[in-house]
FIVO-162722 format. One record per residue (C-alpha): residue in three letters; x, y, z. Coordinates in Angstrom, 1 decimal, decimal comma. Layout:
residuo | u | v | w
ALA | X | Y | Z
...
//
This chain:
residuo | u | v | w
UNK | 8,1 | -6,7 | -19,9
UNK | 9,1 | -7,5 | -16,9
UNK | 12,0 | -5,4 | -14,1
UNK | 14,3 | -7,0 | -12,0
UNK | 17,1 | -6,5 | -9,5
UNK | 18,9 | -8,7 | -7,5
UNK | 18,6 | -8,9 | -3,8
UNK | 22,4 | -7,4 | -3,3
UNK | 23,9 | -6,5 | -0,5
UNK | 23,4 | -2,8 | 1,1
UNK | 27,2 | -1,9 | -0,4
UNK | 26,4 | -3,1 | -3,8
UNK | 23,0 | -1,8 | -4,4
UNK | 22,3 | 1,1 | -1,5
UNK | 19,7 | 2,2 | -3,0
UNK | 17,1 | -1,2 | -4,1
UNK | 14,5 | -1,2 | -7,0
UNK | 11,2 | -0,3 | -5,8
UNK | 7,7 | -0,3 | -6,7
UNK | 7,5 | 2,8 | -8,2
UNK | 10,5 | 2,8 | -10,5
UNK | 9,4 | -0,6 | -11,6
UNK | 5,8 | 1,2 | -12,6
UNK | 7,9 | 4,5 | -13,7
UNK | 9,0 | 2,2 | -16,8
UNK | 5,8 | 0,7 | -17,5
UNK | 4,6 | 3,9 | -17,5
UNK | 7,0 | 5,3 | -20,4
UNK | 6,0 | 2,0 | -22,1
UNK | 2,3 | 2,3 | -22,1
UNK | 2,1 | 5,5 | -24,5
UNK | -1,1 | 7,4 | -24,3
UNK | -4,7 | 6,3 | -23,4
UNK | -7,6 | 7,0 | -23,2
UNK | -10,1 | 8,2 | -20,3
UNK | -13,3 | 6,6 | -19,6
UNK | -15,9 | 8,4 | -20,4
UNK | -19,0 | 6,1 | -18,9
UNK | -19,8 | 5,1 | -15,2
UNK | -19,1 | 2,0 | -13,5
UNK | -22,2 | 0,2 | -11,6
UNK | -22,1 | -0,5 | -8,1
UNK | -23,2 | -3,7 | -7,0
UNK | -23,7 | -4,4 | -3,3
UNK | -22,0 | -8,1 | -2,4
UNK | -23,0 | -9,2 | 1,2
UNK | -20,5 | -11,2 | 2,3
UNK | -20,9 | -13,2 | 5,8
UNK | -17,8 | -14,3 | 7,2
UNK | -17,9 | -17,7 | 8,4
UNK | -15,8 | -19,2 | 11,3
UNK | -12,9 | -20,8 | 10,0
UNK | -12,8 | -17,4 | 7,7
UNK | -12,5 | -15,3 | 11,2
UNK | -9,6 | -17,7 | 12,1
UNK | -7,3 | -17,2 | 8,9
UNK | -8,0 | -13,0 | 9,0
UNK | -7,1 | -12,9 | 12,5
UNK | -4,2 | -15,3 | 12,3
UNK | -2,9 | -13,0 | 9,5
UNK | -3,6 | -9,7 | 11,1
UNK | -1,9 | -10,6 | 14,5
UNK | 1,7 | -12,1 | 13,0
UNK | 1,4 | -9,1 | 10,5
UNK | 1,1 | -6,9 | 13,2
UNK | 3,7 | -8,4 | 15,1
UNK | 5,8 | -7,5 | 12,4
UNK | 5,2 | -3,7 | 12,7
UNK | 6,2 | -4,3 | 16,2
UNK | 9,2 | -6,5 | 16,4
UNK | 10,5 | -4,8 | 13,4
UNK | 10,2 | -1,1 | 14,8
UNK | 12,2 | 0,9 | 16,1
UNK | 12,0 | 1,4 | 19,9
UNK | 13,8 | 4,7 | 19,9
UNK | 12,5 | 6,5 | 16,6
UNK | 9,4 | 4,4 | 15,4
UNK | 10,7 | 3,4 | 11,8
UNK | 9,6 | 0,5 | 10,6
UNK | 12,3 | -1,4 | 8,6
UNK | 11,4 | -2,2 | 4,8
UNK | 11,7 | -5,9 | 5,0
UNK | 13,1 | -8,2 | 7,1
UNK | 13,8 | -12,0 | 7,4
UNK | 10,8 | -14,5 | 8,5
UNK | 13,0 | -16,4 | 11,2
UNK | 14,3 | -14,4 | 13,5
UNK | 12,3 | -15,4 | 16,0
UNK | 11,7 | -12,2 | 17,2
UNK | 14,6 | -10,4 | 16,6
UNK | 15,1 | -7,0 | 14,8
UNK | 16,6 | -8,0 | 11,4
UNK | 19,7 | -6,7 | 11,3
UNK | 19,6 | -4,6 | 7,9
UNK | 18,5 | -1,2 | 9,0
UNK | 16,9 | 0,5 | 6,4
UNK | 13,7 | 2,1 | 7,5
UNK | 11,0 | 2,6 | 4,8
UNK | 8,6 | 5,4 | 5,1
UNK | 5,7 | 3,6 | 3,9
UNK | 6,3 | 1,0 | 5,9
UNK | 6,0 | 3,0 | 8,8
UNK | 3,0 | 4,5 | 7,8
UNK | 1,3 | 0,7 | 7,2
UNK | 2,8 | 0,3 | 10,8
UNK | 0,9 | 2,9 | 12,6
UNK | -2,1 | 1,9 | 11,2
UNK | -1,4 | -1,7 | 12,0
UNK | -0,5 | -0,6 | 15,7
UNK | -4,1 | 0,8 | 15,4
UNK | -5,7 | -2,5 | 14,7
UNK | -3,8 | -4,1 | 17,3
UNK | -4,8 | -2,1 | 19,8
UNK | -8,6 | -2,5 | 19,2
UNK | -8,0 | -6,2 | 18,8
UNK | -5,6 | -6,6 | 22,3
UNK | -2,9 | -7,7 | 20,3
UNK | -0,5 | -5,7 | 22,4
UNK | -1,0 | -3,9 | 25,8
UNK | -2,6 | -0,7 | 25,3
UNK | -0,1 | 1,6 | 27,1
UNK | 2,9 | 0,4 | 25,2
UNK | 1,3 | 0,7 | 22,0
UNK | 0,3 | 4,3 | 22,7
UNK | 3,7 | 4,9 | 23,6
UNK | 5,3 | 3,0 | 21,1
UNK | 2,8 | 5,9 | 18,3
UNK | 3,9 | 8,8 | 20,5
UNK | 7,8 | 7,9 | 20,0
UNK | 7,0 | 7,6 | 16,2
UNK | 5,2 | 11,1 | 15,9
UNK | 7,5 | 13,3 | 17,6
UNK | 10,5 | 11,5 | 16,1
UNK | 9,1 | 12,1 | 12,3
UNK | 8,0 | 16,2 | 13,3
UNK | 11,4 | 17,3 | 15,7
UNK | 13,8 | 14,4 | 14,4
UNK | 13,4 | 13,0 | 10,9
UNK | 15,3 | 14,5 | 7,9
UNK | 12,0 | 16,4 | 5,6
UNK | 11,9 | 18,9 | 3,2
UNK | 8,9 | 21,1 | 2,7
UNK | 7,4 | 18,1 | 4,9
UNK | 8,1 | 15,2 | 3,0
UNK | 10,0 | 12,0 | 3,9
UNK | 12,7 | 10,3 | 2,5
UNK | 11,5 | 6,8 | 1,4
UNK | 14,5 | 4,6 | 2,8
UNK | 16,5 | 5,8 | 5,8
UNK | 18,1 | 4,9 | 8,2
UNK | 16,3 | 3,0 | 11,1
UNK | 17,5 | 4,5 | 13,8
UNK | 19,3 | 7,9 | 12,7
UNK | 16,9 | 8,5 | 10,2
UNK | 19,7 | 9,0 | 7,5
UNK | 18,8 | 8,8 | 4,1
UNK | 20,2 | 6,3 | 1,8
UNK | 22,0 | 7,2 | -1,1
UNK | 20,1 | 7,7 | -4,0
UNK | 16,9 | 7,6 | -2,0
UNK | 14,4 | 10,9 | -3,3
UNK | 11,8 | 12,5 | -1,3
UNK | 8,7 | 10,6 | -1,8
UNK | 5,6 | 12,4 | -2,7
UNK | 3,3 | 8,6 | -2,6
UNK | 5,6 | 7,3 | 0,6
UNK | 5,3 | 10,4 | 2,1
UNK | 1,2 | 10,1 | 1,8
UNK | 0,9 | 6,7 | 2,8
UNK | 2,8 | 8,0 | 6,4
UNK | 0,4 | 10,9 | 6,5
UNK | -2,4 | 8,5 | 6,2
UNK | -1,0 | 6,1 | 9,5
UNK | -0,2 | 9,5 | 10,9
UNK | -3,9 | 10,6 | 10,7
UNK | -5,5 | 6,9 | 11,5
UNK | -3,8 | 7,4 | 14,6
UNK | -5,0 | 10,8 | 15,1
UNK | -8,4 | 9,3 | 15,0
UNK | -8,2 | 6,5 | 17,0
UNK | -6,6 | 7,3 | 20,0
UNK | -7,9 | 9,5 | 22,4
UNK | -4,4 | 11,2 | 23,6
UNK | -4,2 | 15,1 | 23,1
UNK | -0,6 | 14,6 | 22,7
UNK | -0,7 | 12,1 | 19,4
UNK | -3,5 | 14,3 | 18,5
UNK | -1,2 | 17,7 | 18,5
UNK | 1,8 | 15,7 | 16,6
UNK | -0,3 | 14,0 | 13,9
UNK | -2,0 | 17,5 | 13,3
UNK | 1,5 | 19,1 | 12,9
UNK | 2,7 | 16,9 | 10,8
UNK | 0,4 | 16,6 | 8,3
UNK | -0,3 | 20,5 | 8,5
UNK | 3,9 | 20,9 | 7,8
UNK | 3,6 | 19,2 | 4,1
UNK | 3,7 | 22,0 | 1,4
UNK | 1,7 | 20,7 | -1,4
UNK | 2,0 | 22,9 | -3,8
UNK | 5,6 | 22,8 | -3,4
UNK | 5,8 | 19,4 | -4,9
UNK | 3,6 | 20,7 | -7,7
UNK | 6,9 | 22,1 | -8,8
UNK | 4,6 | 24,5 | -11,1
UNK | 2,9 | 21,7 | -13,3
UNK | -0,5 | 20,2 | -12,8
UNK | 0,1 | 16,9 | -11,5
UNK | 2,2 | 16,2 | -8,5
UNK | 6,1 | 15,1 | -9,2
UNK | 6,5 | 11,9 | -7,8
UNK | 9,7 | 13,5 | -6,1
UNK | 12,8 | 14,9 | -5,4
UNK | 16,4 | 14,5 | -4,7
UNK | 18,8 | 16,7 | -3,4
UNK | 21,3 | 16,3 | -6,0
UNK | 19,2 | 16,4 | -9,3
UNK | 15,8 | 18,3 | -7,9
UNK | 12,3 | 16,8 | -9,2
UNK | 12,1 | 13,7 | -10,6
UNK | 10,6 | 13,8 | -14,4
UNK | 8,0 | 11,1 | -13,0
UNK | 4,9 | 12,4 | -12,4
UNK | 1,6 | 11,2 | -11,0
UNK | -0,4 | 11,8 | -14,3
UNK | -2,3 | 8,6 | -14,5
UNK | -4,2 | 6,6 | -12,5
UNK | -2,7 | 4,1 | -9,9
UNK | -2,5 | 4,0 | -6,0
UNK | -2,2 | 7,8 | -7,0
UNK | -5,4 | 9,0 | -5,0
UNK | -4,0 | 9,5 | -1,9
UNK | -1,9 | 12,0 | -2,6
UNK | -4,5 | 14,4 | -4,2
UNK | -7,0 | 14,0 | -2,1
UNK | -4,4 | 14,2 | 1,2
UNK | -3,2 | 17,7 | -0,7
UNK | -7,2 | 18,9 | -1,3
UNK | -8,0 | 18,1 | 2,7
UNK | -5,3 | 20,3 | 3,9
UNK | -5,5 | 23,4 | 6,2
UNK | -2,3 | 24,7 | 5,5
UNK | -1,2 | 24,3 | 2,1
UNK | -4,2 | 23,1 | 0,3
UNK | -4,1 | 22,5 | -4,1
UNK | -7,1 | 23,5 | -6,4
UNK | -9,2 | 20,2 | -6,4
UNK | -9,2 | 21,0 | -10,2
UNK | -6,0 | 18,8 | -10,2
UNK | -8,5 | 15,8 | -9,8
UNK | -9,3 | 16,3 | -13,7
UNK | -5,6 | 16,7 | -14,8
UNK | -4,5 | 12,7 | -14,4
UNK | -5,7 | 10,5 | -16,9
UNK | -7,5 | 7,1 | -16,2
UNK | -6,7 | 4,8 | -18,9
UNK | -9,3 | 1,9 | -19,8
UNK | -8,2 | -1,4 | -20,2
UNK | -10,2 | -4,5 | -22,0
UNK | -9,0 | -8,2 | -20,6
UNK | -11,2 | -11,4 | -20,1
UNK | -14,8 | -9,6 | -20,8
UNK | -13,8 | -7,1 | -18,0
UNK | -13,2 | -3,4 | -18,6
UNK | -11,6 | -1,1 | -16,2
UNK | -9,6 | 2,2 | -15,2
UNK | -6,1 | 0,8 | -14,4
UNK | -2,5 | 1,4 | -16,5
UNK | -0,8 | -1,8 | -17,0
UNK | 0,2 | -1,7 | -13,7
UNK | 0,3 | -4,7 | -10,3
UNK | -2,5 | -4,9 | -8,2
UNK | -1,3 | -3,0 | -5,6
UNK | -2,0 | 0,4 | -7,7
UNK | -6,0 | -0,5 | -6,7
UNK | -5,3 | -1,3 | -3,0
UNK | -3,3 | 1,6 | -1,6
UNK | -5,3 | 4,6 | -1,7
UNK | -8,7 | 2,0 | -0,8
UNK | -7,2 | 0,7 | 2,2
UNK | -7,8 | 4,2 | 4,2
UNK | -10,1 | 6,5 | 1,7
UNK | -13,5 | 4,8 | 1,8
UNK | -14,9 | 5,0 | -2,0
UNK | -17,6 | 2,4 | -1,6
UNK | -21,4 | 3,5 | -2,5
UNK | -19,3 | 7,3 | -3,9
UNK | -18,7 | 8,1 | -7,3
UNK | -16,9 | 11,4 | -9,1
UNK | -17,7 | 12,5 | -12,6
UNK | -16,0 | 9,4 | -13,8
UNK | -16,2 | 6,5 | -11,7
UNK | -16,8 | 4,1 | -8,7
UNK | -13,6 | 2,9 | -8,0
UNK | -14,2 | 0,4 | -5,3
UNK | -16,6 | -1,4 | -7,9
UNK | -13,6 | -0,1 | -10,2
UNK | -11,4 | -2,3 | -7,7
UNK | -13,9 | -5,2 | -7,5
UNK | -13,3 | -5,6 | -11,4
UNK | -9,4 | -5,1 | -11,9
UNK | -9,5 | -8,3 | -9,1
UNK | -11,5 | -10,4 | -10,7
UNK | -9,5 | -9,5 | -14,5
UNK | -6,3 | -10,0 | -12,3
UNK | -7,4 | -13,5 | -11,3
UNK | -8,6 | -14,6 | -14,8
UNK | -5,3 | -12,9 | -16,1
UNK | -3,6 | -15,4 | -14,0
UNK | -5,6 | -18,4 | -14,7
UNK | -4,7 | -17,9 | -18,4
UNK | -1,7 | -19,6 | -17,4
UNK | -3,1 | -22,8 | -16,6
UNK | 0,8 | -24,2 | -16,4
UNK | 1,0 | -22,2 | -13,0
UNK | -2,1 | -21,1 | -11,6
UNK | -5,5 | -22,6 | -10,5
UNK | -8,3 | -21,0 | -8,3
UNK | -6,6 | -22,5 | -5,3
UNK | -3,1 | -20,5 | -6,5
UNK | -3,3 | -17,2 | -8,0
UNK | -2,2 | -13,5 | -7,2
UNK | 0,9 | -11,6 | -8,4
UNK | 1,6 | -7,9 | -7,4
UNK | 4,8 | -6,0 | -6,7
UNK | 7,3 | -8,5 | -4,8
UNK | 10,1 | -10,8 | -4,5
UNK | 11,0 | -13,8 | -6,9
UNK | 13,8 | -15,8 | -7,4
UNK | 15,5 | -13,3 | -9,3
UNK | 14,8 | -10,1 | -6,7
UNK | 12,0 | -7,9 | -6,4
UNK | 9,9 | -7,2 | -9,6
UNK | 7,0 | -4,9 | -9,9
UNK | 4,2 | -7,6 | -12,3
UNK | 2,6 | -6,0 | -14,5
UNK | -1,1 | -6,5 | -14,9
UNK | -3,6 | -7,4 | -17,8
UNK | -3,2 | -7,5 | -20,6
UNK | 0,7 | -7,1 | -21,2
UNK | 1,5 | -10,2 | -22,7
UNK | 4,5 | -11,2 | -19,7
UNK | 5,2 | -13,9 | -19,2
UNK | 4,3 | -14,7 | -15,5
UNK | 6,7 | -17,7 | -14,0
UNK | 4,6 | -19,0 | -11,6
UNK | 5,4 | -16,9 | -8,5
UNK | 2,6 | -16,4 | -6,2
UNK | 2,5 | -13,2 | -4,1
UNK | -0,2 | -13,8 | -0,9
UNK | -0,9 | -9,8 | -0,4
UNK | -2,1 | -10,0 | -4,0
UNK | -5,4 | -11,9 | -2,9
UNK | -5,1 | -10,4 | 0,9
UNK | -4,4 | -6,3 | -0,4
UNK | -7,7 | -7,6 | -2,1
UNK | -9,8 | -8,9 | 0,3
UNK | -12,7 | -6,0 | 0,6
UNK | -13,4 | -6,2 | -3,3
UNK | -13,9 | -10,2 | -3,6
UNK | -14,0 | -11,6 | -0,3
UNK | -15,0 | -15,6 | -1,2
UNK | -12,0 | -15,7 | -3,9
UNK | -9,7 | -14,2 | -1,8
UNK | -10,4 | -16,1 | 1,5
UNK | -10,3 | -19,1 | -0,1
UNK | -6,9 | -18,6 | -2,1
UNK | -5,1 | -18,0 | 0,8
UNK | -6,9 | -20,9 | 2,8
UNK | -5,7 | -23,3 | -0,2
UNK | -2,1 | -21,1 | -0,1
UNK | -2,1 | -22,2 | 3,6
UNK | -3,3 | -25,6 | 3,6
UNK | -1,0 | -26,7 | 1,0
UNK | 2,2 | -24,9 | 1,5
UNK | 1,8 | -23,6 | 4,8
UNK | 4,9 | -25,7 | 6,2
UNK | 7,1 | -22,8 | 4,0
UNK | 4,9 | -20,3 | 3,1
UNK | 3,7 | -19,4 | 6,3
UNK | 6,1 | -18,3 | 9,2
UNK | 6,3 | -16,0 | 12,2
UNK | 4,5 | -13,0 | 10,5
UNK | 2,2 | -14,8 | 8,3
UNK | 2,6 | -15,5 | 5,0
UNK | 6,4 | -15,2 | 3,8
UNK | 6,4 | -12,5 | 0,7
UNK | 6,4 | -15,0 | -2,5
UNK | 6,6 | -18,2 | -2,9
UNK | 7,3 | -20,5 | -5,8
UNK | 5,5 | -24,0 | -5,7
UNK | 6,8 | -25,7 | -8,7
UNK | 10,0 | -24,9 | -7,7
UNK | 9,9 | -25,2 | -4,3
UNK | 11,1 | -21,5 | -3,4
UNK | 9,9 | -19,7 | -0,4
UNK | 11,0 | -16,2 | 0,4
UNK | 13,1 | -16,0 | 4,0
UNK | 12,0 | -12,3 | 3,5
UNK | 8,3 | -10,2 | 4,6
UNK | 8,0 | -6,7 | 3,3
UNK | 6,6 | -4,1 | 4,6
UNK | 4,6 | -2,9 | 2,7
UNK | 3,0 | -6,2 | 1,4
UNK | 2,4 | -6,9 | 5,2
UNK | 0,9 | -3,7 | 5,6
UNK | -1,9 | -3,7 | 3,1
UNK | -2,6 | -7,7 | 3,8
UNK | -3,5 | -6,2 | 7,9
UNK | -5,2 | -3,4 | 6,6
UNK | -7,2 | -5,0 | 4,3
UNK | -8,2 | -8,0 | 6,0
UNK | -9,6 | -5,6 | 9,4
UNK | -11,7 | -4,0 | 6,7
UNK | -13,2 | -7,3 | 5,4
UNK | -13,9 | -7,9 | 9,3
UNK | -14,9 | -4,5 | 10,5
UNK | -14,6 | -1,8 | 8,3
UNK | -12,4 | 0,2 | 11,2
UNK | -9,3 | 1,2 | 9,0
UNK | -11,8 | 2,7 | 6,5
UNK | -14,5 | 4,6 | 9,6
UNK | -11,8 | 5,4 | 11,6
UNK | -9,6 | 7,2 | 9,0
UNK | -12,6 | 9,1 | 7,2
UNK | -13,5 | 10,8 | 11,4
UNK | -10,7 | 13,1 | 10,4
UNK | -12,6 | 16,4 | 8,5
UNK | -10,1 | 16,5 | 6,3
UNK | -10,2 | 13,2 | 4,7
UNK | -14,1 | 13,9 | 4,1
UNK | -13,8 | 17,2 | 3,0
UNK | -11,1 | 16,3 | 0,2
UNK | -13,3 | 13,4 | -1,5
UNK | -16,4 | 16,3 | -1,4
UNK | -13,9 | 18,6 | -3,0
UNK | -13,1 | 16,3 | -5,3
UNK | -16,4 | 16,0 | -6,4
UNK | -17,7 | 12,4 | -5,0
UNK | -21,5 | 12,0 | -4,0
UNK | -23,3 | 8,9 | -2,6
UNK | -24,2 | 6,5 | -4,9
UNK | -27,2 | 4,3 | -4,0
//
């Protein structure tokens, strides 16, 4: 199956399809499944970057990271959830902020700051604006976040709910910037914010998390009950001081088993994305709970999502592969994953392979080298890679998203350096909540 809607204008559709409700129907589609009862082997890959590989990640990280800057605000720190590829600098002139794009964006000003991308003393500045501005300024309730708001009132859109996953990805730019900068002042925000979430609170009495709430209606009927990009959020509520849940919760969500190409893994029929969120700050490599590894967990659901796409030989080829949640021709769809028997159309999503780049490092570097080489004239603009592109056709996205930005930076700096991942898991409470949760070193 497969959800679309178009790209509208602001007036017709205020309030756009996003990842979630795409997944939210795939989800009441799926039925029940089963949990996996067995472990999943670790298996150390080396991987030695070689020099024309350093080129492309730092090519990529620097115009993604650009983004987060030209496409924040000055005043309040937002980030805007997508804007056009040719501006030339510009600030796009839509203005709806997304949360999670903001929270990619701190984390992104983080990496730029360790690789000179920007003066120092503005990007510090530029963090400080964003923290006090989300704890004194931002519409919250019980501490979290609207998902789209206004960029520079911080006004939510209509129809926009309070985002339990949105809200976590902020907290985890929020605390990545805790960690890395040595300022008592971004220090004291980050802390205040992240200490001001009520967990249980968006419990709303069950035992797994709602995956919101609006105003109007009160909790959504969604909730995060099995597994996706999901970890996050329980381990952020385990890890904190103030309003901390039972890390019994980490048994109540269920982690289906799928069966594609020889490969068997936890995943829902769900994009990619659903096994790059949570990874890009929580470090699970060499750690296992009482059910899995999911970084190896990770490894496999890439290399199932690339044979998934070469079994349609009509569009895809080990020099063109990759679909997660995006744009196409016909608006923004959330693809499904293996095996659902959709029909993909030949779109090709770059932050597929990049959101992927820790868990198979030669398939993904070289995707996006071929994705560069050959299309690069359309496909690859001011802040990288455009969002989707359609080769056949010859359709290239005038649009980046945030998000899709944000985990192609992240993920590409851990490839290089590992720093997202170290400096992230220096905050206690990040390490404490995977302990809690019951993950040991694996050897």
């Amino acid at each position: 199956m497969n959800y679309l809607v178009a790209l509208d204008s602001e007036e017709a559709n205020p309030r756009p399809l996003t990842r979630r409700d795409a997944l939210r129907m795939i989800g009441a589609a799926a039925g029940a499944c089963t949990v996996l009862p067995g472990s999943l082997a670790f298996a150390s890959r080396a991987w030695k970057p070689r020099g024309e590989d350093e080129s492309l990640l730092d090519d990529l990280e620097h115009q993604g990271c650009r983004f987060f800057w030209e496409q924040g605000s000055a005043d309040t720190g937002q980030v805007l959830d997508r804007s056009r590829c040719d501006l030339g600098g510009a600030c796009d002139p839509r203005h709806m902020a997304s949360i999670a794009s903001t929270g990619f964006g701190l984390t992104a000003l983080c990496i730029a700051d360790k690789r000179r991308y920007l003066p120092h003393d503005a990007i510090v500045e530029r963090v400080r604006t964003t923290l006090n501005w989300h704890l004194n300024q931002m519409p919250e309730v019980h501490g979290f976040f609207y998902h789209f708001t206004d960029m520079e009132t911080g006004v939510p859109f209509r129809r926009t709910e309070l985002s339990s996953i949105d809200t976590s990805i902020l907290l985890c730019g929020v605390l990545t910037a805790k960690a890395h900068f040595n300022d008592p002042l971004i220090k004291s925000l980050a802390q205040q914010i992240y200490e001001r979430v009520d967990w249980p609170w968006m419990l709303n009495g069950g035992d797994t998390f709602s995956m919101g709430w609006h105003p109007e209606t009160g909790f959504l009927k969604s909730r995060w009950s099995h597994y996706c990009e999901l970890m996050m959020i329980y381990l952020l509520a385990f890890g904190s001081p103030s309003h901390p849940v039972s890390p019994e919760l980490w048994n109540n969500f269920s982690r289906p088993v799928i069966h594609f190409g020889g490969y068997t893994f936890i995943s829902g029929n769900d994009p990619l994305f659903t096994h790059q969120y949570s990874q890009a700050w929580f470090d699970f490599r060499h750690r296992r709970d009482a059910y899995a590894n999911y970084f190896e967990n990770s490894v496999i659901a890439t290399q199932a999502h690339k044979a998934y796409c070469l079994s349609h030989p009509e569009w895809y080829s080990n020099d063109c592969w990759g679909v997660t949640a995006s744009d196409c021709q016909r608006g923004y769809t959330g693809w499904e994953g293996p095996p659902t028997g959709e029909k993909l159309d030949g779109t090709v999503v770059p932050s597929a392979a990049a959101g992927s780049l820790p868990f198979l490092p030669a398939d993904c570097l070289d995707v996006l080298r071929a994705m560069r080489e050959k299309w690069g004239g359309q496909s690859w603009r001011r802040y990288g890679f455009v969002d989707a592109f359609h080769p056949a056709s010859r359709w290239y996205d005038t649009d980046v998203l945030g998000i899709n930005q944000g985990i192609s930076v992240l993920m590409a700096e851990n490839l290089r350096s590992d720093f997202v991942w170290n400096t992230f898991m220096r905050n206690p409470e990040c390490a404490r909540a995977m302990h809690l949760a019951g993950f040991r070193n694996q050897a």
